[in-house]
N, C-alpha and C positions, 0 to 999 in steps of 0.2 A: 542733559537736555530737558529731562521733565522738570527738575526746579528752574531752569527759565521759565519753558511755557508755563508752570505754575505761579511764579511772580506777575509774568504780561497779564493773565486771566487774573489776579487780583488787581492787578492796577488797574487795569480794565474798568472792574464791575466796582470800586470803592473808589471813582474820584469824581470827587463834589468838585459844580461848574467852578467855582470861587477860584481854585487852584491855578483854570486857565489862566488869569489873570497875573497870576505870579510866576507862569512859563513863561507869558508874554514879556514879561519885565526882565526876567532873566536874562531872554535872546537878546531883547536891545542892551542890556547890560555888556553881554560877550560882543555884543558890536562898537560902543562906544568904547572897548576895553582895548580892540581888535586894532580901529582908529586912532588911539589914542598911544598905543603899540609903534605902530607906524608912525605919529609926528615926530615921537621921544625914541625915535631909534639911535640919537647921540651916545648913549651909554653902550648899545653893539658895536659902534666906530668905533669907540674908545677902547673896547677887548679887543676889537680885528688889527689895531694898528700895531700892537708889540706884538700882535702872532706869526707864527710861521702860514705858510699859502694854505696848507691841508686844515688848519685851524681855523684859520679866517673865514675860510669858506665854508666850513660845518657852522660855527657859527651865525654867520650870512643865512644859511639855507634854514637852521634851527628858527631863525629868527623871522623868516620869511613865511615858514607854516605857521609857525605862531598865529602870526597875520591872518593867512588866508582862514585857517582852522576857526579863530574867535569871528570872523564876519561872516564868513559863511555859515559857519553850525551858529551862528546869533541870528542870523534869518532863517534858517531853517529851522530854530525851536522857538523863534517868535512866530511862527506862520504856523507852527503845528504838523510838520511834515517830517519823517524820517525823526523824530524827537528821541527817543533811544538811540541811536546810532550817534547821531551828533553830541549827545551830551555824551558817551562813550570816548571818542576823539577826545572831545576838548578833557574828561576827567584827569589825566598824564598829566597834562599843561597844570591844570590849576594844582593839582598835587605837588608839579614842583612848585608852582610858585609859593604855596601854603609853606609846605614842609624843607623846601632849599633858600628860596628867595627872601621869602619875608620874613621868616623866626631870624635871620642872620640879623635883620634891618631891625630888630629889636620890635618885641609887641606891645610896649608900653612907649614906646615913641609920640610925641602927637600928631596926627595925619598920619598913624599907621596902616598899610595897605593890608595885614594879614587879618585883622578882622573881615576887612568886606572880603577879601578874597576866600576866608573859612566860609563865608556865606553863598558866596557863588560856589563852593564844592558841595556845598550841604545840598542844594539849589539842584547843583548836576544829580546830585546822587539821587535825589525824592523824584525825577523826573526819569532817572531808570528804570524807576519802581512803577513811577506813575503812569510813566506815557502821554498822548497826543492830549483825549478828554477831547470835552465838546467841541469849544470854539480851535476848529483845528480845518486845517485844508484837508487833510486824510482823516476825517472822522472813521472812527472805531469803535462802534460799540459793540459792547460785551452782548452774546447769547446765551442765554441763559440755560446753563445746561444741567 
């Protein structure tokens, strides 16, 4: 528990305003990811329909927090609220997708998704570190101890 509290109190007291800028872009990234999730749910129809009921429906459900998880935790780290926590959630998600989904779909493909998607993990990760920062609905700043 003290190296948590000791990463929050560095990210804290070492994050220059510029970064909020690139939280902001993150979250609507997880949201336009989230939406974009939800139009192309064709490829989950496509797994649910040769599965058994127990399958389909974990599937279904996997595919449904996907959903919820990238829109809500993508407004809630663009607004600056609960920012650790949310990128926490969504890290799983993008981890599969990094290390399950998209190495499969080949990384030298053109229009490969594993590049942006390494970027959106790298993204989650500096803001575990990093936290809210200025431009934040939950401003936080470091006291100086």
């Amino acid at each position: 528990m003290k190296v948590l509290k000791k990463i929050e109190n560095w990210g804290d007291q070492h994050h220059p305003q510029w970064i909020d800028y690139f939280r902001i872009l993150l979250g609507i990234i997880l949201i336009w990811k989230g939406v974009d999730f939800y139009i192309n749910m064709e490829a989950f129809n496509h797994l649910m329909r040769g599965a058994m009921l127990g399958t389909a429906f974990s599937i279904s459900l996997a595919a449904h927090f996907i959903i919820l998880v990238h829109i809500i935790g993508g407004v809630a780290i663009a607004l600056g609220t609960h920012t650790r926590l949310f990128c926490l959630v969504n890290l799983p998600i993008l981890i599969g997708a990094v290390f399950f989904i998209n190495i499969s779909a080949g990384i030298f493909k053109p229009y490969s998704e594993f590049w942006f998607s390494s970027l959106v993990l790298i993204g989650l990760i500096c803001f575990i570190v990093e936290g809210n920062g200025v431009l934040a609905v939950d401003k936080t700043q470091a006291v100086p101890q």
